[in-house]
One Martini backbone bead per residue (centre of mass of N, CA, C, O) as a GRO file, in nm:
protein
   73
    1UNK     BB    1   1.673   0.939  -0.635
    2UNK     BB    2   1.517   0.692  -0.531
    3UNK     BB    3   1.418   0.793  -0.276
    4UNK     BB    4   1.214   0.990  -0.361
    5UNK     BB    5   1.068   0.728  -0.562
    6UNK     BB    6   0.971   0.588  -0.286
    7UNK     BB    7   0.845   0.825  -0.113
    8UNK     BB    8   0.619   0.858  -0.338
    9UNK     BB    9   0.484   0.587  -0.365
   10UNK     BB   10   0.425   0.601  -0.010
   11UNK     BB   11   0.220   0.795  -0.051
   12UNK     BB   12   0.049   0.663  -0.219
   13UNK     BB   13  -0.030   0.420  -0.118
   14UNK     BB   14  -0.131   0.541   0.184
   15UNK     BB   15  -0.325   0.707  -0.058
   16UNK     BB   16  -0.499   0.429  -0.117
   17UNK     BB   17  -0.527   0.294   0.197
   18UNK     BB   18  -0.823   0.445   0.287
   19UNK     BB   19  -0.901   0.163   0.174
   20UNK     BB   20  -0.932  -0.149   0.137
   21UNK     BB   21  -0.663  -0.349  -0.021
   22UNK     BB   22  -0.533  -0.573  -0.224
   23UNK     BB   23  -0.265  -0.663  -0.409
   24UNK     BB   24  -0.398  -0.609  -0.680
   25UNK     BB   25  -0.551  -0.343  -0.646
   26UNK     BB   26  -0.285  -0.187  -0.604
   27UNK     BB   27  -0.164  -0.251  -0.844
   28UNK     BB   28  -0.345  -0.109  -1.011
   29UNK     BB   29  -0.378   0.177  -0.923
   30UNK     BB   30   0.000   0.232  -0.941
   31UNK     BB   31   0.066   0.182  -1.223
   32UNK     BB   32   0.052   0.400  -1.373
   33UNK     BB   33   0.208   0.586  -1.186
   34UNK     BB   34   0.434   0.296  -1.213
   35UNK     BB   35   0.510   0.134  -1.445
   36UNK     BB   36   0.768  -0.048  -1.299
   37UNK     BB   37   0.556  -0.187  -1.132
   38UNK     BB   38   0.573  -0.438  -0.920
   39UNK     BB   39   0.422  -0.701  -0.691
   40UNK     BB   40   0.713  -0.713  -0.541
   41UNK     BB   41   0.771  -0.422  -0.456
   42UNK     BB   42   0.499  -0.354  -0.326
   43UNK     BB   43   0.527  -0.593  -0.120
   44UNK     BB   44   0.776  -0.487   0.043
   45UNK     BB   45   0.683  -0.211   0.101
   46UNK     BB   46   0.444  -0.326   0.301
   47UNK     BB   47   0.618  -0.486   0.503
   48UNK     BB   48   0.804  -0.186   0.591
   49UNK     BB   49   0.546  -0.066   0.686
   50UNK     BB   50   0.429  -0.324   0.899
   51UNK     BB   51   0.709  -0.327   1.046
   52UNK     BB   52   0.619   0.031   1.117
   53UNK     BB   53   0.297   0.075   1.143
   54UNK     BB   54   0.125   0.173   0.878
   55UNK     BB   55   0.046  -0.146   0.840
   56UNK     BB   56  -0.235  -0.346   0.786
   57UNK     BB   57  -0.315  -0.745   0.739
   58UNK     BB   58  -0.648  -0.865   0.722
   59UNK     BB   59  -0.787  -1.092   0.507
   60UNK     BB   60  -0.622  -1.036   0.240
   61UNK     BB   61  -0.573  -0.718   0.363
   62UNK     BB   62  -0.481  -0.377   0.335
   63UNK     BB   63  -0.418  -0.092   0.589
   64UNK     BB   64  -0.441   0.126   0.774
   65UNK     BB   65  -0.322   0.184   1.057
   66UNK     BB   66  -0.570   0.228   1.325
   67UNK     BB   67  -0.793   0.207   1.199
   68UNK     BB   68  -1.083   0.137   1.160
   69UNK     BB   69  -1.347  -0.171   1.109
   70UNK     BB   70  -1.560  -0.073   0.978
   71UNK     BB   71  -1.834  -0.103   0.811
   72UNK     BB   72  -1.881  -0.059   0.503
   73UNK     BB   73  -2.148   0.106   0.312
   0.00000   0.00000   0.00000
């Protein structure tokens, strides 16, 4: 069961990631939809994104790999 709630987590999260936003923005996000999330659980699931190349973090931000990086309007 905890797998389900893994995997919506990660698809909640990389909609979330739609637009740039630090861990701090992220966990404000996600906490409502999953009241028992840590900021150390939402930094590991980032990291195992990232070295699936789902996520990438530059600048103190992480962003959906691939996306281009132009100027936010």
């Amino acid at each position: 069961m905890e797998g389900v709630r893994e995997r919506r987590l990660e698809a909640l999260l990389l909609q979330a990631l739609g637009q740039e936003r630090t861990l701090e923005e992220l966990h404000a996000v996600l906490k409502p939809l999953h009241p028992g999330l840590t900021k150390a659980r939402l930094f590991a699931l980032l990291v195992r994104l990232k070295r699936e190349g789902k996520v990438a973090f530059q600048g103190g931000r992480f962003r959906l790999a691939g996306k281009d990086q132009g100027a936010d309007p």
